[in-house]
Structure formats: C-alpha cells, structure tokens
LUMVOZA-122995 format. One record per residue (C-alpha): x, y, z. Coordinates in pm, whole numbers, plus 50000, padded with zeros to 5 digits. Example, Ala and Ser with C-alpha at 12.3 -4.5 7.8 and 13.67 -1.06 7.14 Angstrom:
512304955050780 513674989450714 
END
This chain:
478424167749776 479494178849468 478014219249548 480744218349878 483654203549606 482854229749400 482854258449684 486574243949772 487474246349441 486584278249426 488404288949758 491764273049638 491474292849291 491604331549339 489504352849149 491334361248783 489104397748838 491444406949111 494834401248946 496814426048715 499224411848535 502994434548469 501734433948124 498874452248165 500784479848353 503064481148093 500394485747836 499094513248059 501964531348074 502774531647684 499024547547627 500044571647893 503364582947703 501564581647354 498524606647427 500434635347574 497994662347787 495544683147587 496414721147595 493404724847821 495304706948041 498874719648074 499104747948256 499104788848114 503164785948088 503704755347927 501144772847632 503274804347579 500494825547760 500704846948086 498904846348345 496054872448376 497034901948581 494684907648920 492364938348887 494404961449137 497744953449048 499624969849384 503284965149466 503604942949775 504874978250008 502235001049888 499744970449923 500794966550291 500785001650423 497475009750267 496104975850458 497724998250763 496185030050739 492805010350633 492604985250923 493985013951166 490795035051056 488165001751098 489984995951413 489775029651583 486335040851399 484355004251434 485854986951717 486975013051971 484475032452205 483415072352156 485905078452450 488535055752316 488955067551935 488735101052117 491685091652305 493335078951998 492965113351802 494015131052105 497205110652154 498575097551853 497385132051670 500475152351681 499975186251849 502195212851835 501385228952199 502835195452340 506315204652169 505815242152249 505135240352637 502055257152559 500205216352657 502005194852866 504275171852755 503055135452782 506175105552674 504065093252409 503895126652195 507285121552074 505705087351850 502835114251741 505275127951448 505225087651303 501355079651471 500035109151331 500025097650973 497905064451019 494715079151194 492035100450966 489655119951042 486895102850806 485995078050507 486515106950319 489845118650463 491105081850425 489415075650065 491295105449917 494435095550079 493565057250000 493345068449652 496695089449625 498595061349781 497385035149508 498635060249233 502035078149416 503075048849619 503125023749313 504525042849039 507225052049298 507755018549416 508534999649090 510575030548999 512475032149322 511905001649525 509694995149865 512235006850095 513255042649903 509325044449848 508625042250234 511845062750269 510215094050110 506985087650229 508575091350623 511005115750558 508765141750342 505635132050638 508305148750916 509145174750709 505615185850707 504775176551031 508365201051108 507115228550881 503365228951028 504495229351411 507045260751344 504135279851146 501275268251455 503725259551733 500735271552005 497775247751829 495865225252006 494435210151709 495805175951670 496875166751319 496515135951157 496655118650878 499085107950587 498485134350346 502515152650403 503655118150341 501865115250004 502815148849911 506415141049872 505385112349729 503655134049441 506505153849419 508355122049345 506235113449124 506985145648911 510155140548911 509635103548791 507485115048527 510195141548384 513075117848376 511045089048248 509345105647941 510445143547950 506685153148103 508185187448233 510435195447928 509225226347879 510975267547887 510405263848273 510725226848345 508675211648662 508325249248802 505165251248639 503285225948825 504985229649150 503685264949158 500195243649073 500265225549369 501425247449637 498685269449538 495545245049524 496955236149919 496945268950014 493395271849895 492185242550042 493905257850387 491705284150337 488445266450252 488905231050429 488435198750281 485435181050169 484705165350500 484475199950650 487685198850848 490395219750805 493565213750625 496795210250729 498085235350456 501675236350589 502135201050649 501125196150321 503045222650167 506105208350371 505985171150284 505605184449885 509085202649940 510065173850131 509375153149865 512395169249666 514565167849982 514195128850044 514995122649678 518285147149710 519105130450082 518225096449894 520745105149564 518525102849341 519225125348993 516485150048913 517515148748539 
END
C-alpha cells in the first residue's frame, strides 16, 4: 500500500529535472554577454584582415568567355562524332569562298564571322589562346570594364576576319579560332600599359613593339603554328590594328 501512495505521489509532483526556471535563463544570458566570441571565432572582417584572394583571380567577363571557348572545344572535340565536329569546323569556320561566290553560299555563313572565334583547331590552339585571354582579357577588363573588354575583343575579331577574307577571298580553308580577337586585345593592352606607367615612353613611343608584333605573325604565317596548322597571319595582323581602331571607335585616349 504504501509503494502505490508513493507512485501517486510521485505522478502528482513533476520532475524538478525538467523545469527551468526565468532565472536560470537570465543567468544564461548575462554569461553570454560577458564572454564575448574569441577572435577564432568572429569572422576575417570583424579582425581587420581580408579575405585570401583565390589562386586565378579572373574578372567575372573574361572568366565567362574563357568557360565558352573551353566547354565549346570539350563539346565539339569529346562529345560530338568524327562527322559531326567535322561539320562544326566546316560550318561555323568562316570561309572566304562562301563570301566570294567561289563556294556556295549556305544562310548560316553569315554567323561564321562571330562562330568562327569559339572553335580551335587543338589543345594547343586553345591553350595558347586560353593563356592570352587570362592575361589580355583581365588587365583590359579592370581597366576598361566587361562590356568595352568584349567590345574590342568583337570588333578587332571582324576586323581580322575582314582583313583575311580580302587578302584570301578564294580559300576554302575554314578559319577558326579567337586569336584576331586577342590580338586587339594585346594591342589594348599596349596602350594600357603606356598610359598607366609610361611603358612606351621612349624617342619612338609604342612604334617599336608594334613593328615587333606584326613581324613575329608574319613569321608564324610563314612557318605555321606549333600544332602544325597554318596561321591565319592576316586575321591576326588585322585584329592587332583593330585593336587600335575599337579603342578610337570606343573613345578611348591613347595618351
């Protein structure tokens, strides 16, 4: 009898374990306020510091159009057929014959003078260009912005694309890749460089190294890249100049 008065006992009473009293929470509360975080704890700003900067530090436009040209390449070289990325070359190549009436003219050659600069020809092709893009494209972004950056890129890419089809207007050879783009871009980035630290203030100014560079691509039209294929010496040549034209058509000082 006196086991069952003290289980009924027990059921009127509720356990003291499960009850927090608003003085407790209170007491809580005040440790809370009086030990502040650790530095370990509060984040990199709060601690004067910065952030660590990531490895490859690209603007977000230059960062973006080289995942372009890159997944294009996997796309056409990896996932298409023999007879497809054949097909791709073919048609989104830009060849001059088609604009000539030497070829027939198929609708979709007049996207080839954009298409033609995101298809290579190789890893090598698109590694060099990969490569010039990191360096041209992001000093000329964060000098100019993404959308003059892109601006140049197109306009000096046509330029060459123009200069190579009236030199070849008969050639069958499609032509592909970015490379007249990222010429202007290079000539940009001359320009950059002089107004930014003088690099060109010499007797003869950036004449110097323009004479540089239209010289190495007329070699390299002469003895082909390192993938064995043959250069584009004129588009190259062409999107350099065009380089100078975008920044003039763009307002952009040379001094």
């Amino acid at each position: 009898m006196s086991d069952n008065n003290n289980d009924n006992d027990n059921k009127k009473q509720p356990a003291k374990d499960n009850i927090v009293s608003l003085d407790s929470i209170r007491a809580q509360k005040q440790t809370v306020k009086k030990d502040p975080p650790t530095a370990a704890q509060m984040p990199l700003e709060a601690q004067g510091l910065e952030k660590p900067a990531p490895a490859i530090n690209l603007p977000p436009v230059t960062k973006y159009f080289l995942a372009a040209i890159i997944g294009v390449h996997l796309f056409i070289t990896i996932i298409l057929s023999k007879e497809a990325m054949e097909w791709a070359y073919v048609h989104l190549g830009f060849i001059p014959a088609r604009f000539s009436g030497a070829a027939p003219f198929e609708p979709l050659a007049l996207l080839t003078p954009i298409t033609h600069m995101f298809i290579h020809g190789s890893w090598i092709h698109i590694g060099m260009n990969t490569v010039m893009m990191a360096a041209f494209g992001t000093g000329i972004e964060r000098w100019l912005g993404g959308k003059k950056m892109m601006a140049v890129f197109f306009i000096s890419g046509l330029i060459g694309i123009a200069l190579q089809f009236a030199l070849s207007p008969a050639s069958f050879s499609p032509v592909i890749g970015a490379s007249g783009g990222l010429s202007g871009l290079f000539a940009a980035a001359i320009i950059m460089f002089n107004k930014l630290n003088g690099s060109f203030n010499s007797k003869y100014g950036i004449w110097p190294i323009i004479g540089v560079v239209l010289a190495t691509y007329f070699i390299f039209g002469f003895i082909g890249s390192p993938d064995g294929n043959v250069v584009a010496w004129a588009a190259h040549i062409g999107g350099f100049l065009g380089g100078f034209i975008a920044l003039k058509l763009l307002k952009i000082s040379f001094k």
